[in-house]
C-alpha positions in Angstrom: -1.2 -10.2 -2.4 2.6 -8.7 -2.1 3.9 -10.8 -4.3 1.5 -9.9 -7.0 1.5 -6.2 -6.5 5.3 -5.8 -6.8 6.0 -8.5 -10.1 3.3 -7.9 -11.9 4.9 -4.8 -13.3 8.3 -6.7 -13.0 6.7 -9.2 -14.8 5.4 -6.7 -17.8 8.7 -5.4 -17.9 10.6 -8.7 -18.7 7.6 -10.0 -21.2 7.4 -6.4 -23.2 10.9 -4.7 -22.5 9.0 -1.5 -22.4 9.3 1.0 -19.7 6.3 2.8 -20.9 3.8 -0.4 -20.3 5.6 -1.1 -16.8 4.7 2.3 -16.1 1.2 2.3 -17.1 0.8 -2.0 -15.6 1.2 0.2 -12.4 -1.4 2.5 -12.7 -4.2 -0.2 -14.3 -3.2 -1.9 -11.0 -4.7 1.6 -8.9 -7.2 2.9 -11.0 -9.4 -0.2 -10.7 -8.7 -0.7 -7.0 -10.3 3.1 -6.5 -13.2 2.8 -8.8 -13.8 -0.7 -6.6 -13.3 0.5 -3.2 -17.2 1.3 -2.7 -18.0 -1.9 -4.0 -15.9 -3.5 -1.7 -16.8 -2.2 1.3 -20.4 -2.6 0.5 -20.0 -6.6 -0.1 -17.7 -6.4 3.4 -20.5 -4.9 5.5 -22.7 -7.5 3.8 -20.7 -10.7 3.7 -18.3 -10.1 6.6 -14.3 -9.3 6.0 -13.6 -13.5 6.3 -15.7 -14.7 2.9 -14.5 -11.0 1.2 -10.7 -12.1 2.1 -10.8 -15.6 1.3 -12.9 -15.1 -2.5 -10.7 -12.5 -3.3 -7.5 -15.1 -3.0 -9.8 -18.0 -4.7 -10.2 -15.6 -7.8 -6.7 -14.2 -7.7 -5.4 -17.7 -7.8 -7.8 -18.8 -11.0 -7.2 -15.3 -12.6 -3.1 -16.6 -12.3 -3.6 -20.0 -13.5 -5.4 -18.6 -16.8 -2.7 -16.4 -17.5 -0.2 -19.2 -17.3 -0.4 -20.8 -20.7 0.4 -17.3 -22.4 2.7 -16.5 -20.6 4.5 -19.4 -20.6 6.8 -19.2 -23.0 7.6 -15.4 -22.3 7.1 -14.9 -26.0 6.7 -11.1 -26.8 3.3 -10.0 -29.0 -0.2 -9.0 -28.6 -1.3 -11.4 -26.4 1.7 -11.4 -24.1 1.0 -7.8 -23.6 -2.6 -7.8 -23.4 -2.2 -10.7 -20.6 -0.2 -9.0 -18.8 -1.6 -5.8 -18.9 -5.4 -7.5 -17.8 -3.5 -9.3 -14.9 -2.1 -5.8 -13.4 -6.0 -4.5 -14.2 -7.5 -7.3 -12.6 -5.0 -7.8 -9.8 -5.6 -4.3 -8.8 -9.5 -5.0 -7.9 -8.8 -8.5 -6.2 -6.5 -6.7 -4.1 -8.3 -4.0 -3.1 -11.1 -6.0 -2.0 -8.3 -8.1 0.1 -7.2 -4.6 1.4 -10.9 -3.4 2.9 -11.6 -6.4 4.1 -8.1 -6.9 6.0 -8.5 -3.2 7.4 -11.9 -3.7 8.6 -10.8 -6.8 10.2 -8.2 -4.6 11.8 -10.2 -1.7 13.0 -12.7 -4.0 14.9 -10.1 -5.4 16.6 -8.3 -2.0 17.3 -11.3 -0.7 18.8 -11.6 -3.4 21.1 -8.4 -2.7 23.0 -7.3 0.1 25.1 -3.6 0.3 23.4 -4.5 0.9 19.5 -1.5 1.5 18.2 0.0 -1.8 19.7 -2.8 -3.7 17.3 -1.9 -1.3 14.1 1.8 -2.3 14.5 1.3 -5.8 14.7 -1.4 -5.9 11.7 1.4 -3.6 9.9 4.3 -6.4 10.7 2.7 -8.9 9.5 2.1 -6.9 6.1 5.8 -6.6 6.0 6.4 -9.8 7.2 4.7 -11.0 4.1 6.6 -8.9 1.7 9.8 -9.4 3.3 9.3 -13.4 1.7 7.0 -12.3 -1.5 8.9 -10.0 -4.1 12.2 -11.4 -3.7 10.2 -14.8 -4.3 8.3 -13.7 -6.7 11.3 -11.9 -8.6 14.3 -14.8 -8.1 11.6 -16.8 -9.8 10.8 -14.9 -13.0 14.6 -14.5 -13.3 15.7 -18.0 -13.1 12.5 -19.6 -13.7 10.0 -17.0 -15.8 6.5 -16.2 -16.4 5.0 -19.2 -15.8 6.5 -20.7 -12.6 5.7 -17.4 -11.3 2.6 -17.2 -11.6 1.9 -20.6 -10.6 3.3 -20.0 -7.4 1.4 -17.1 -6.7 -1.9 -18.9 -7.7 -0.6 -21.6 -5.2 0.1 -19.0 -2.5 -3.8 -17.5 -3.4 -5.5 -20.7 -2.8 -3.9 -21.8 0.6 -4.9 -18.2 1.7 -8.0 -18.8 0.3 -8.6 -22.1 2.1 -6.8 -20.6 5.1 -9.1 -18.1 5.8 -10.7 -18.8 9.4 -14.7 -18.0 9.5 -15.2 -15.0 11.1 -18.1 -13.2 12.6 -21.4 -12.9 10.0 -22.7 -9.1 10.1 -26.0 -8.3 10.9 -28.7 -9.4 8.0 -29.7 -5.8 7.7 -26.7 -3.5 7.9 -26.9 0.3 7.9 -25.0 0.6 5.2 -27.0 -1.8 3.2 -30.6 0.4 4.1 -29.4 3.7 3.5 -29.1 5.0 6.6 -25.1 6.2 6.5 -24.7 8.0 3.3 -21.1 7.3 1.6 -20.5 10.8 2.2 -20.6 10.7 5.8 -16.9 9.6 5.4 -16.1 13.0 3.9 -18.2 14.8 6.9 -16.7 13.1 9.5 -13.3 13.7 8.0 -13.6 17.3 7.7 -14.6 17.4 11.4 -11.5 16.0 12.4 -9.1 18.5 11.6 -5.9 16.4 12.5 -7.0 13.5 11.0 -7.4 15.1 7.1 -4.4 16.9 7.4 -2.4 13.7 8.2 -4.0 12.3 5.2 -3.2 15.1 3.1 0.1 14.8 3.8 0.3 11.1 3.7 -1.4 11.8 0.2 1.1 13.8 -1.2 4.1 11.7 0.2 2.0 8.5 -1.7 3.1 10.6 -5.0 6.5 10.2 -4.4 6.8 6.7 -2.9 4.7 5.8 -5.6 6.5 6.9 -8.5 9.3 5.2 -6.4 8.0 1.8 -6.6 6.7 2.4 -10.2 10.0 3.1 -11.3 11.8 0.8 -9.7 11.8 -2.1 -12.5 13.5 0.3 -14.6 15.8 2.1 -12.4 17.3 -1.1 -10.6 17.2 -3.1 -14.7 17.8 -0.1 -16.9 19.5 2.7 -15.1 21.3 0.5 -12.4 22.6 -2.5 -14.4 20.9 -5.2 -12.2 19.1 -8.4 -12.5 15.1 -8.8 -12.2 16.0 -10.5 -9.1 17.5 -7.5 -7.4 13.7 -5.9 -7.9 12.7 -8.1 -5.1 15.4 -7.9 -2.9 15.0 -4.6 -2.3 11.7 -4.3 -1.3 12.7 -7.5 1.0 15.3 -5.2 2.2 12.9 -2.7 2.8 10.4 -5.0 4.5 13.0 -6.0 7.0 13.9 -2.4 7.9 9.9 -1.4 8.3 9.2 -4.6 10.5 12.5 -3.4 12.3 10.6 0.2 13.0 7.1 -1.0 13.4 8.3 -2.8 16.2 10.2 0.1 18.0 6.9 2.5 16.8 4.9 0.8 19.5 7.0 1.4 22.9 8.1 5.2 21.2 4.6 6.1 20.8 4.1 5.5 24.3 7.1 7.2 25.5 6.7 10.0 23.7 3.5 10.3 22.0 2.2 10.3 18.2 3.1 13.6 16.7 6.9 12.9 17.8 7.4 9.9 16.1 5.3 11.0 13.3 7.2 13.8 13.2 10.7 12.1 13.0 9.1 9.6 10.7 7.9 12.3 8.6 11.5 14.1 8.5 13.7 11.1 8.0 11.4 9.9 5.0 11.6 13.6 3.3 15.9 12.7 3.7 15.8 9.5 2.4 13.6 10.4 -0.7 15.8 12.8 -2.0 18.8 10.4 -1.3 17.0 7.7 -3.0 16.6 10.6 -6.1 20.7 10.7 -6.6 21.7 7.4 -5.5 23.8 5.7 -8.8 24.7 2.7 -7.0 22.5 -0.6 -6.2 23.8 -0.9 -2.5 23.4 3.1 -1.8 19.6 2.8 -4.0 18.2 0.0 -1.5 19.4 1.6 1.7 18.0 4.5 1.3 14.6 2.6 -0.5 15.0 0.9 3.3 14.8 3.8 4.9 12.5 5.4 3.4 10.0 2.4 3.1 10.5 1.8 7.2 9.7 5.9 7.9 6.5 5.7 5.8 5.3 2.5 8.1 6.1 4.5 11.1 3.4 7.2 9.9 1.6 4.7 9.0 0.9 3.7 12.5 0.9 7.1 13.4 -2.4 7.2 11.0 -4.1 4.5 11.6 -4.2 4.9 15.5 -5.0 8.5 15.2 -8.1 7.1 13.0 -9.0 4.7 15.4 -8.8 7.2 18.3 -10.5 10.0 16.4 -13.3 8.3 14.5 -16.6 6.9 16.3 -17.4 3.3 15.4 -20.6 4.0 13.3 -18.6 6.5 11.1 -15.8 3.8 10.6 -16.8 2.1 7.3 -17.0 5.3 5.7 -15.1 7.0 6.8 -12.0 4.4 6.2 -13.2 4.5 2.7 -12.8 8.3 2.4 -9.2 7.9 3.7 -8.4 4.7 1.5 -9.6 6.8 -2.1 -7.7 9.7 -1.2 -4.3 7.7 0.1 -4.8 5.7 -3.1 -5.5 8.5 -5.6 -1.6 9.3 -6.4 -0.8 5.8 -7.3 -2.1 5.8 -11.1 -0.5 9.0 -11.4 2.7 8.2 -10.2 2.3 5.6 -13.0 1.3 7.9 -15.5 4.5 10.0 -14.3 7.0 6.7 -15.5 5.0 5.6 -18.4 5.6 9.3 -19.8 8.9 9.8 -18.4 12.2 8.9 -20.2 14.4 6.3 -17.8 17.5 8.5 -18.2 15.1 11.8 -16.6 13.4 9.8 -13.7 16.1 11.3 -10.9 15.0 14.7 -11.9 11.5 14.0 -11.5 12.1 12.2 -8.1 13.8 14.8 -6.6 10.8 17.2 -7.4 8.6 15.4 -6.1 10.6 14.6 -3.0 10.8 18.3 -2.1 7.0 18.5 -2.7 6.7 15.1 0.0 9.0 17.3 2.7 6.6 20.4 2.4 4.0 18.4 2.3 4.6 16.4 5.3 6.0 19.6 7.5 2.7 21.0 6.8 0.5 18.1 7.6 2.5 17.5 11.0 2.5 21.2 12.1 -1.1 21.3 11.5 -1.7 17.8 13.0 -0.3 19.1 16.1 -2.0 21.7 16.1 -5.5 20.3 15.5 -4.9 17.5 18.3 -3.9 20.4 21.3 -8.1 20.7 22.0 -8.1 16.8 22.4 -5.0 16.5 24.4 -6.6 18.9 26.5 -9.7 17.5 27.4 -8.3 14.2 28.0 -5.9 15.5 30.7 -9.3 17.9 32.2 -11.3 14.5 32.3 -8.2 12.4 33.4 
């Protein structure tokens, strides 16, 4: 799934030479993974996260093999674009059917164990663990290989996933969800009565804008503005993936030494730093240091989040509640697409650097009033402790 989020805009990139479509490949690879997300949680809590997971990868892979006579021959025209343009579309709903299903695979077993947070950092490293292999994979072979190798190895990588897939639990015949009984805006209610949780989600909302344009504009930056290879795509997020599993790993003993809102906190502070650096770095090696960095902070909050979720949220409000997060996390992707596609390449530091000072208020807000809204809890715990 890695592989195919971060070259398929790569990929539109080298088949169209046009900034604008890489720009808007990215946000027809969001917009259908939000309008799906009910959909997928529905056929989740019906099916069970195993059979979601492993017919997701089976499509993916026949989705991929399809493609693979057009693009081939990495001629430009209609249908190369088209093509390309569907496979961002349709990899976008695959993926976000993978995504629920993985999560709600991770929350049951989150829920089961007494140290959360130790589960979320290992279901996190293994995400980067798989994309510390995939886009500089993926991207070394569209550079020395092109369209079609690529894709076939993805739809190779889809279908041993697919028939990897262990059989998990089957979910009750007659699910809540499934009768009616938990409205989908439950989600919503149970977020608003957990004051710490929406403002970390706020803030993690806003800081999405800015990573996301980020990894949007990457093609383009590292291609057009930087002088490099398609090949140097991937290896900065490889890079990147490294440094996060580097920091996932340390997030788990730091929590708890000192707690979640500190390492949030520095996470929070040290992304905010390395986003503007990213903004004004002119030089490949400076560029995916600071993309490092800044891709390891934002897992640290992400573990932050997810174990604040797990702690805060009762186990029948999950489902929807985890959707509620996951649309509004999700929301500023597609924009931050819409922000390349109508951005000129030479203007994209200017609009990073905005929209890193908007991620560091952001996030200084969301923390402050995290900490806040988690005092009452920290207080009854140590009064029942």
């Amino acid at each position: 799934m890695a592989t195919a989020t971060y070259t398929v805009p790569l990929l539109v990139l080298a088949t169209t030479e046009s900034p604008v479509l890489t720009g808007l490949a990215f946000a027809l690879e969001w917009v259908p993974r939000l309008a799906s997300f009910g959909r997928a949680g529905a056929l989740v809590a019906r099916h069970g996260a195993s059979h979601v997971m492993r017919m997701a990868a089976a499509v993916r892979a026949l989705v991929l093999l399809a493609a693979v006579p057009v693009l081939a021959g990495a001629a430009s025209g209609a249908a190369t674009t088209v093509t390309v343009m569907a496979l961002a579309a349709l990899n976008g709903v695959l993926s976000q059917f993978s995504y629920v299903a993985a999560e709600t695979a991770g929350a049951v077993a989150s829920q089961a164990t007494t140290r959360p947070h130790r589960v979320q950092g290992v279901l996190l490293g293994i995400d980067q663990g798989a994309m510390l292999a995939g886009p500089a994979a993926g991207s070394a072979l569209l550079q020395w290989a092109g369209p079609g190798w690529l894709l076939g190895a993805v739809a190779a990588m889809s279908a041993t996933a697919a028939a990897a897939v262990p059989t998990g639990p089957q979910p009750p015949k007659e699910s809540s969800i499934e009768r009616g009984s938990v409205p989908a805006m439950s989600g919503w209610a149970t977020l608003r009565s957990r004051p710490a949780l929406a403002w970390l989600v706020a803030g993690l909302a806003v800081s999405n804008l800015a990573t996301g344009t980020l990894e949007a504009a990457a093609p383009v930056i590292v291609v057009r503005n930087l002088g490099q290879s398609s090949a140097s795509v991937g290896a900065v997020w490889s890079v990147a993936a490294a440094a996060t599993l580097l920091v996932v790993a340390a997030s788990r003993p730091a929590i708890e030494r000192w707690g979640l809102w500190p390492v949030g906190a520095l996470s929070a502070g040290v992304a905010s730093a390395a986003c503007l650096g990213v903004a004004q770095a002119h030089r490949f090696p400076a560029y995916t240091v600071l993309v490092a960095v800044l891709m390891a902070s934002e897992a640290g909050m992400t573990v932050v989040l997810r174990t604040l979720r797990s702690q805060l949220v009762p186990q029948e409000a999950f489902a929807p509640t985890l959707a509620a997060t996951i649309l509004i996390l999700l929301l500023p992707f597609p924009l931050a697409g819409v922000l390349v596609a109508c951005t000129p390449p030479a203007v994209l530091s200017q609009l990073l650097t905005g929209l890193a000072a908007l991620q560091a208020m952001a996030l200084a807000a969301a923390f402050t009033k995290a900490r806040t809204a988690l005092a009452p809890h920290r207080t009854a715990a140590a009064s029942s402790g």
